[in-house]
N, C-alpha and C positions, 0 to 999 in steps of 0.2 A: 708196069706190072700190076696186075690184080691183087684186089687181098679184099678180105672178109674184115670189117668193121663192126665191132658189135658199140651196139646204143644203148645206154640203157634210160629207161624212160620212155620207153614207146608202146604204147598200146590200145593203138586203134587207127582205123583207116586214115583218121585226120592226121594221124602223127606220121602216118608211112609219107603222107601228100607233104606235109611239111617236114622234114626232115630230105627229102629226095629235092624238093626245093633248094633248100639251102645246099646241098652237094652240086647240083648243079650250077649256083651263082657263087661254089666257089672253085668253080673249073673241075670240077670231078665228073669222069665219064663214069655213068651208072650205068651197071649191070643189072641188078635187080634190088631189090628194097623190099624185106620182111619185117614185122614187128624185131626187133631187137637186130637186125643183121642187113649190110647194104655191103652189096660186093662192088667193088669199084676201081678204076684206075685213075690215076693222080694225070691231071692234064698240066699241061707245059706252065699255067699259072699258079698250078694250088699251091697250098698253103697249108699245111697241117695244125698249126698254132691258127690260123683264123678260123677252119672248118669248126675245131673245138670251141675258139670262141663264139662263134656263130650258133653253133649248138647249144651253149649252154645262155645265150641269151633267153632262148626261148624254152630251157627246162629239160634240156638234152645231154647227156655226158657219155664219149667215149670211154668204151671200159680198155683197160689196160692188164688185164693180168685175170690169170687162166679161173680162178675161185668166182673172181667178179662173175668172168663170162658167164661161169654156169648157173651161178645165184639168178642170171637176169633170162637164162634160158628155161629155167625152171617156169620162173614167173611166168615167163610168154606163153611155155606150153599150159598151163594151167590156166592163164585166162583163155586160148585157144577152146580146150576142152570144155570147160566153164559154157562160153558162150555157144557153143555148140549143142551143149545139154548132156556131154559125154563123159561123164562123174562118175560112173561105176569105172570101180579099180583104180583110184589116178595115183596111188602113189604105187601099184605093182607097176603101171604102162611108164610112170616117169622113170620107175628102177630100170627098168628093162634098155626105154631109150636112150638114157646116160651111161648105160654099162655099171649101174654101182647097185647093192643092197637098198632096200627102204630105209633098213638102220642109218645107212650110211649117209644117204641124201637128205634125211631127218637130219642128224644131228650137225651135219655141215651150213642146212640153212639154219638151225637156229644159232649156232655160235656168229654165223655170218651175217641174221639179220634181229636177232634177240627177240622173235615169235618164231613160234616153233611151224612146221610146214602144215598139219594137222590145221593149227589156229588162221594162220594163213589163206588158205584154204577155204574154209569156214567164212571167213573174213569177204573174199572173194564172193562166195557166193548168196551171200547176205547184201552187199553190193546189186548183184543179179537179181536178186530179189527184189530190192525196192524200184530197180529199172520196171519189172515185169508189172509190179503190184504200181507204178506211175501212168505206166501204157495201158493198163485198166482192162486188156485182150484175153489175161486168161484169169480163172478164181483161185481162191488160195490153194485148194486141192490140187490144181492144173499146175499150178509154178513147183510145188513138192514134189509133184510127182515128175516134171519136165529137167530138177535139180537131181533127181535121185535123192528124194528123202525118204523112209520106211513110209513113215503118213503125215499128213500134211501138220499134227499136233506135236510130231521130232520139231517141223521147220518151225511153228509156232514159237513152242519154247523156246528153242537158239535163238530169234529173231527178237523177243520181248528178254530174254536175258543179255544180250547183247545191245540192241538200242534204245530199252529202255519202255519199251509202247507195245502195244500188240499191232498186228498186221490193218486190223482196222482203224487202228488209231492214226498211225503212221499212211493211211489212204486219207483219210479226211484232213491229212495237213495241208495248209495254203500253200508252206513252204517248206520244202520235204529239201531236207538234209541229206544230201548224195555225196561220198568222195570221188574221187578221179583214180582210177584204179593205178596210177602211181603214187598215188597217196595213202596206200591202203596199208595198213602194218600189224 
């Protein structure tokens, strides 16, 4: 029988290749595999205690219960929008696609992940940022305005009060300091 498996800790094309790996070498026929969700059916060998194990060798963990799921759907679609550039509105479009208030989705992620969505967010695309400002393709104005910042001295500020450097400072590092967008909190 099928069923929808949510992951949480996926986010990004490498994780969809590895994670569809391991369903596979553990007898799971795969349907399809999106950041956070692989629809699949249990083949004649699986294992649902090894799949998990499997997963989380490599920093993967089945979610189990209905809060989790959404806390990790949120994330997905925010990185989605994020890397797309499509930030105007994201906490009206997240209300809208969960069926809940902004109030509501606010205050369920921070009791659930103790940063509030706002900061998250923020977090997120600060992230985004230092990817865009490493790839050296566009200028500080270009990355503000490709995030949906007002002007590129909003992104400024956040960026030098969150990690400490300015945008130029933070380019002339040898060794620039990136997290893994499941590490992001």
């Amino acid at each position: 029988m099928k069923e929808a498996i949510h992951i949480k800790n996926m986010v990004c094309n490498r994780c969809i290749a590895s994670v569809l790996a391991i369903f596979n070498a553990e007898n799971y026929i795969v349907e399809s595999v999106e950041l956070g969700k692989v629809i699949a059916t249990k083949g004649q060998k699986s294992n649902f205690e090894s799949l998990n194990s499997a997963l989380a060798k490599v920093g993967f963990e089945i979610i189990q219960n209905e809060v989790d799921t959404l806390i990790e759907l949120i994330k997905v679609k925010l990185i989605y929008k994020i890397e797309l550039g499509e930030t105007e509105d994201l906490f009206k479009i997240l209300a809208e696609d969960f069926g809940k208030t902004e109030t509501a989705l606010s205050k369920l992620f921070s009791r659930h992940e103790g940063i509030t969505l706002e900061k998250y967010t923020i977090n997120l695309k600060l992230e985004k940022v230092k990817e865009l400002v490493q790839l050296g393709q566009l200028n500080f104005s270009e990355i503000a305005y490709s995030l949906n910042y007002k002007n590129s001295s909003h992104l400024a500020k956040q960026f030098k009060s969150s990690t400490g450097m300015s945008m130029s400072e933070y380019k002339s590092l040898q060794d620039w300091d990136r997290k893994s967008l499941d590490q992001i909190v």
